[in-house]
N, C-alpha and C positions, 0 to 999 in steps of 0.2 A: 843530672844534678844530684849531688849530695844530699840529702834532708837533714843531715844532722842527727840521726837517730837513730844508726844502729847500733844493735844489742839494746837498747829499751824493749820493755815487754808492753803487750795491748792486750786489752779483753772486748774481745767484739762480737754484739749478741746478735741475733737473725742470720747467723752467717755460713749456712751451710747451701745457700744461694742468690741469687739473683744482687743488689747492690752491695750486702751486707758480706760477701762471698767478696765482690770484687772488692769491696776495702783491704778485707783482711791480707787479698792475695800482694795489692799494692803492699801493703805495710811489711807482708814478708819479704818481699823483693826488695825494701828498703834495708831489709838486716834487722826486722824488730823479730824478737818472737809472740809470737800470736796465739790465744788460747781463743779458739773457735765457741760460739752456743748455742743451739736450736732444738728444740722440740724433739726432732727425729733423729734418732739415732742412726739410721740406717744413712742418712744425707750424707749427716756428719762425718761418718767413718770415710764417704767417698771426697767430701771436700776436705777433709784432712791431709789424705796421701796425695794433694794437688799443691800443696804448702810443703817449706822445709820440715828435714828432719826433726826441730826442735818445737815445730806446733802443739799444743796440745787440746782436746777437744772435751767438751762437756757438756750433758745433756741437760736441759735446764728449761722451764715455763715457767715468762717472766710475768705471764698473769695467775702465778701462783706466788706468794710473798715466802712464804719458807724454801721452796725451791730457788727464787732471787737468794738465800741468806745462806744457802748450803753450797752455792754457786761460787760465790763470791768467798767465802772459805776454803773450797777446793783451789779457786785459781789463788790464793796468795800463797796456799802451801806449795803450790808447785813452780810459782815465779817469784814467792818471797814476796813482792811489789808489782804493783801496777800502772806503769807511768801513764798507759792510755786507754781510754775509754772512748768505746765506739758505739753508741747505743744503737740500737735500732728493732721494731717492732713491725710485725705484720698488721695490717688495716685491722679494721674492726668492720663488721657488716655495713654493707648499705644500708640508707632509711632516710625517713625525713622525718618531721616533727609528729604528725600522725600518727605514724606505723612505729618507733622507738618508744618503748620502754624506759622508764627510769632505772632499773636494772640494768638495761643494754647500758645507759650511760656506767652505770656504776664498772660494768665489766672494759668499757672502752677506756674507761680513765684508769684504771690499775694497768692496763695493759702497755696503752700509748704516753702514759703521765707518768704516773707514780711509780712502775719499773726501774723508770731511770732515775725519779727522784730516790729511791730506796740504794741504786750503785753510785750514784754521786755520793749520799749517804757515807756509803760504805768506802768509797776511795779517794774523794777529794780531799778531806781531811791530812792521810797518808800525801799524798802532793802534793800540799801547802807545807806540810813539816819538811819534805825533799827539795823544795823549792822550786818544784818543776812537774809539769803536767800537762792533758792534753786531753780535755772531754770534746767529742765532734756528736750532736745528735742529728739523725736521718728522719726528717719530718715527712714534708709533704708540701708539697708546690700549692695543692690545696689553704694553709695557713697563710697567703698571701691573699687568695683568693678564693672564700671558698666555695665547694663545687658543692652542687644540684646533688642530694640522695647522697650525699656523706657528711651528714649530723653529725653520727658519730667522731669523725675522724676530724673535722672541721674543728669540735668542740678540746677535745682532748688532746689535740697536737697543737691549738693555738696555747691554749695552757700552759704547756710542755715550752712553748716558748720565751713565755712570759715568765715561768720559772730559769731556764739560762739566760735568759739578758739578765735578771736581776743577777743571779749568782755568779756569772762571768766580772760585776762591778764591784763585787765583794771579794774577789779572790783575784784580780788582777795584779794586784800591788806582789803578790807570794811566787809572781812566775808562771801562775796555773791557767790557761787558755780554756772558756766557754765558746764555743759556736754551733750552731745545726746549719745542716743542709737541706735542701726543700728543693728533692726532684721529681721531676715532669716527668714526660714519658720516654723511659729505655725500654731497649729490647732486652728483658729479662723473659723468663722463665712464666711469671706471671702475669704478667703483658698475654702470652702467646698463649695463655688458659681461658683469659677474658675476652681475647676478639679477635674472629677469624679473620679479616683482611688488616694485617700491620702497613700495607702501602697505605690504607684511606689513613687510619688512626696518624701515620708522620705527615702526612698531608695536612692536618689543622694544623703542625707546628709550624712557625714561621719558618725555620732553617729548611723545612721539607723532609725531614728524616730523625727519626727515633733517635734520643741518646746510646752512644757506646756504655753498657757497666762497667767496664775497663776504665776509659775516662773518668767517670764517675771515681772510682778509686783511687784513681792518682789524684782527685780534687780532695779528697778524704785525706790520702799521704801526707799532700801538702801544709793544710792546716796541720798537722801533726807536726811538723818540721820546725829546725829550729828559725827558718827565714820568715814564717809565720808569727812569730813571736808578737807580734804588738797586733795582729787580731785577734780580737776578743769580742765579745758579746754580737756580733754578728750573725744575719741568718740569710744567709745567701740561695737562690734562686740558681739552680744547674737544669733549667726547662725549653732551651732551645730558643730564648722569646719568647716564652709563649704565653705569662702573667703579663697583662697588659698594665698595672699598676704602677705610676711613680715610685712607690716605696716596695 
């Protein structure tokens, strides 16, 4: 299928593996150009040459607030504009209400919150003047429901929510699409650091088997696309079954 989108440009953070990797590769394959961001530079360089020719890569910690603003500077001089935004952040530590710090909270909310509030910031405005846009954030199947020993993550990515439903109702009318994505368990990278048997862990999911991060990216492409156009404020569940909630 067509998406309707190439030669648009994306900026997508967390992306030198695991879900944040497989967007961006979706999105090249679509014909966008893709300006890659993660922490390691060493990642980046090898998820870069796994993208076309016209990708380009930047190092950047989005739980540093000057690094997000130096970021977001580098990619407009290089793509001019940025039609799409792909957020996404790495977990913040286990813990539960005992063992967290109010610090830990402070670091988990810059990290998983306010990063992306600071690129919305920085480029919805720019897509509401263009007339056209396309923010996707990558939460956590956890904000539906949330899980045992991730305070952290529970707290700062329901937030994170609560901030694009709101901003998706405000910028709807301009052509600019808000949605997050909230996935369960793939076979990433970091899946296979956390638990040695992956047969038991797809065994709790109802389908029997771990999401594909490939699939996962093309669910990412899609909202990006123009046949996506009248979803918005949306936060969809990519977990196999496995949130057992109505909503």
């Amino acid at each position: 299928m067509d998406l309707g989108i190439s030669g648009r440009t994306a900026l997508v953070t967390g992306a030198s593996r695991g879900l944040g990797f497989s967007s961006a590769r979706a999105l090249s394959n679509a014909g966008v150009k893709v300006c890659l961001v993660s922490r390691s530079t060493d990642r980046l360089s090898i998820a870069a040459k796994e993208l076309a020719d016209d990708c380009h890569a930047i190092a950047a910690d989005l739980s540093d607030r000057s690094s997000i603003q130096s970021m977001l500077e580098e990619v407009k001089e290089t793509f001019g504009e940025v039609d799409i935004l792909v957020a996404n952040a790495g977990g913040p530590p286990p813990g539960n209400f005992e063992t967290t710090s109010t610090e830990d909270f402070s670091e988990a909310i810059q990290l998983n919150l306010l990063s992306t509030v600071e690129m919305c910031k920085g480029l919805i405005p720019e897509m509401v003047d263009r007339g056209w846009g396309r923010v996707i954030a990558i939460t956590s199947i956890a904000v539906r429901e949330p899980m045992a020993q991730l305070i952290l993550s529970n707290t700062a990515r329901s937030g994170l929510t609560s901030f694009l439903k709101t901003t998706a109702t405000e910028v709807a009318g301009a052509g600019v699409t808000v949605n997050s994505i909230q996935p369960g368990l793939h076979e990433t990278e970091r899946l296979t650091e956390l638990y040695e048997d992956l047969q038991g862990v797809a065994a709790n999911v109802p389908t029997g088997k771990l999401g594909s991060p490939d699939d996962f990216g093309e669910v990412v492409a899609f909202l990006c696309s123009e046949q996506a156009k009248f979803i918005t404020g949306a936060a969809i569940p990519v977990d196999g079954g496995a949130a057992k909630g109505l909503q």
